[in-house]
Every structure is written in C-alpha cells, then in structure tokens.
C-alpha positions as a Python dict, from the first residue, in 0.01 Angstrom:
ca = {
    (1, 'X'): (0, 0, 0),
    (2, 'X'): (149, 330, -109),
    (3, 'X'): (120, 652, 176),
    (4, 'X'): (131, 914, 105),
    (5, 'X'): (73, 1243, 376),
    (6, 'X'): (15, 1613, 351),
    (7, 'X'): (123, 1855, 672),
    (8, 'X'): (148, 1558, 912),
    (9, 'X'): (469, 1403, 972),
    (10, 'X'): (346, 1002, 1008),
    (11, 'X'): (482, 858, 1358),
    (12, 'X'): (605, 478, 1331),
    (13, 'X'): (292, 361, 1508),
    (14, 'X'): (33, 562, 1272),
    (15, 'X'): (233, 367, 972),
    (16, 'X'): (227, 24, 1147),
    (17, 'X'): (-151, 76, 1188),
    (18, 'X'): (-209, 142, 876),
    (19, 'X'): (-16, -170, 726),
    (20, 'X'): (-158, -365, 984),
    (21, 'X'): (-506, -255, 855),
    (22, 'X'): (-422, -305, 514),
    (23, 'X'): (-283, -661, 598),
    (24, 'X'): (-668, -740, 723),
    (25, 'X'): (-760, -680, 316),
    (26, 'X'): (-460, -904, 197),
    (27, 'X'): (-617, -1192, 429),
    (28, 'X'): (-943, -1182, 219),
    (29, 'X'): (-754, -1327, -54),
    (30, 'X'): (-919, -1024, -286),
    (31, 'X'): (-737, -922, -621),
    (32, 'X'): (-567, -611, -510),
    (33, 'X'): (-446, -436, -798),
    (34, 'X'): (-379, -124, -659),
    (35, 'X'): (-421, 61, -297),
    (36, 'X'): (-349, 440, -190),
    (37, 'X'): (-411, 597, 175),
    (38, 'X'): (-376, 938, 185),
    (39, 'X'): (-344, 1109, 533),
    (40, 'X'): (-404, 1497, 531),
    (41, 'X'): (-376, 1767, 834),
    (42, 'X'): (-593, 2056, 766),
    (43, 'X'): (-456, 2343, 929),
    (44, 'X'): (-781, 2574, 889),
    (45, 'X'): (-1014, 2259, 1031),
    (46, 'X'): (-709, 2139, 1287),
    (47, 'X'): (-846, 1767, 1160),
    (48, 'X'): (-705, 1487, 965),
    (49, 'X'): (-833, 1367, 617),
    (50, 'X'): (-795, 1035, 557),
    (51, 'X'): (-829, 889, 173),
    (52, 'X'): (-855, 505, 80),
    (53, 'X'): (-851, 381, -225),
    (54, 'X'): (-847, 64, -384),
    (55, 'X'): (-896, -95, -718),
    (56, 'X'): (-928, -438, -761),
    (57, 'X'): (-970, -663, -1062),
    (58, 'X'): (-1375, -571, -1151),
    (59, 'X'): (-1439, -281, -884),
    (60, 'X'): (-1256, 61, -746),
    (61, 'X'): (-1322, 189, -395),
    (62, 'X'): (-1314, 512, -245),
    (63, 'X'): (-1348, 637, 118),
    (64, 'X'): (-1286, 921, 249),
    (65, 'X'): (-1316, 1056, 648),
    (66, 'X'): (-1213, 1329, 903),
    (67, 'X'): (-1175, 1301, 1210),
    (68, 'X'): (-994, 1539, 1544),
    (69, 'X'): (-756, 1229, 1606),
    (70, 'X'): (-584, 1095, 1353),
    (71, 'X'): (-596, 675, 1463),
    (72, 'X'): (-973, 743, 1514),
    (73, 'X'): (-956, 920, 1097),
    (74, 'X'): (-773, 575, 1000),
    (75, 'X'): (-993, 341, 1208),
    (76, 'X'): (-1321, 498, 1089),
    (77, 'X'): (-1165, 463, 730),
    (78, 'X'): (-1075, 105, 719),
    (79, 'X'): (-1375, -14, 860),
    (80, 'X'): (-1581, 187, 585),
    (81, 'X'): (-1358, -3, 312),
    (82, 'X'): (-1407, -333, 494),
    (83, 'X'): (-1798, -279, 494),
    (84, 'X'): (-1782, -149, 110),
    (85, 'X'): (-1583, -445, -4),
    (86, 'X'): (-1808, -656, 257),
    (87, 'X'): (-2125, -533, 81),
    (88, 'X'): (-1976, -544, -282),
    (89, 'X'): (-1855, -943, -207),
    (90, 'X'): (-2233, -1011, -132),
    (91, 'X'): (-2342, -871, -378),
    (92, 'X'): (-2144, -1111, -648),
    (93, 'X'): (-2234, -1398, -446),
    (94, 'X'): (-2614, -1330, -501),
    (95, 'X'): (-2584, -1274, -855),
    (96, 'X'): (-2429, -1618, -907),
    (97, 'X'): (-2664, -1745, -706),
    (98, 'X'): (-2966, -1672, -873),
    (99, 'X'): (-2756, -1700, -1221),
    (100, 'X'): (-2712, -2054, -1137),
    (101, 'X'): (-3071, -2074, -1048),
    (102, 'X'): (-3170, -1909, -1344),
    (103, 'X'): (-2937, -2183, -1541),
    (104, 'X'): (-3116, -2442, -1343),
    (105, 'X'): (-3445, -2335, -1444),
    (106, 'X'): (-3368, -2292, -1839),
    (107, 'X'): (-3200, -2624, -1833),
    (108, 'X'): (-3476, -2811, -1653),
    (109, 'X'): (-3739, -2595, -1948),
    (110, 'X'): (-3547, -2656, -2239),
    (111, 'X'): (-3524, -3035, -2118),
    (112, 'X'): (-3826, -3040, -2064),
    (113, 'X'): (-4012, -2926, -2401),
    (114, 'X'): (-3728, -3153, -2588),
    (115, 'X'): (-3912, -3430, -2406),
    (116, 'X'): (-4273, -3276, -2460),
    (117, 'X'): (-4254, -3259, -2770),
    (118, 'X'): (-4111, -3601, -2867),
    (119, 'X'): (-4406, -3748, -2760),
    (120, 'X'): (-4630, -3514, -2936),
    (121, 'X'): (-4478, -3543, -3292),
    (122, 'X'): (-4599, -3822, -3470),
}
C-alpha cells in the first residue's frame, strides 16, 4: 500500500496501523491491484483527512473521512472499506446465485419441451 501524507509528519505507530489494517484486506484473498491511503492535516479545520482507495480486478473503492484524532480518521476509514468491499462481495455472491438458479431453471425448461414434444410429434 502506497502513503502518502500532507502537513502531518506520520509517527512509526500511525504507519504500522495502517499496514496492519491493510494486511486485514490481503487476508481476504481479494485481487488487489492497486491501494493508496492518503493522510491529510488541515490546518484551517485542525483535523485529519484520511483517503482510501483501492482498485481491484472488476471494482474501485473510495473512502474518504475526518476526524480530530488521527488513529480514530484511520480506524473509521478502514472499517468503511471493509464494509464497502463486505457489501460489494455479497453482492457477487447473489448474482451467481440466482444466475445458477436461473441456469437451473432454463436447463430443466429446455429439457423439458425436448421431451414434450417427442411425444407429441408423430
């Protein structure tokens, strides 16, 4: 995962979290083509921005959240992603589901009036 930050110097902790984060996505086994977190201090809003984004093979995620404290910024982030991605995986899995269905149904028709209609021709 590439970091990148904007007027915050990133402690060694705030880095490990962040990897350590990202490593929960790497343990989903998902097609990670690409990954970006951005950390930003706004001096104006005395908060931190934090940016995800990920691309994998069929989708492209995008989060984005402030926060006072900048662990709380990350946290909030990550488990945003996690409930995207979460959503997104469920999403597929229903679609194949009722694709195979769907299958199941059109083979059991088509077999069906093959059989139907054998005994009606003459």
């Amino acid at each position: 995962m590439k970091i990148t930050s904007k007027n915050v110097q990133l402690p060694p902790k705030t880095t490990s979290l962040i990897a350590d984060k990202y490593q929960h996505l790497v343990d989903r086994n998902l097609d990670l083509l690409f990954s970006r977190c951005e950390v930003v201090f706004h001096n104006g809003f005395a908060d931190y921005e934090v940016s995800l984004k990920v691309h994998l093979e069929t989708q492209s995620f995008y989060v984005l959240r402030t926060d006072l404290l900048l662990d709380n910024a990350i946290e909030d982030a990550f488990l945003s992603l996690y409930y995207k991605i979460e959503k997104y995986e469920n999403k597929l899995a229903a679609k194949q589901f009722f694709r195979s269905k769907f299958q199941k149904i059109l083979r059991f028709l088509s077999s069906g009036k093959a059989r139907r209609s054998a005994k009606i021709t003459y």
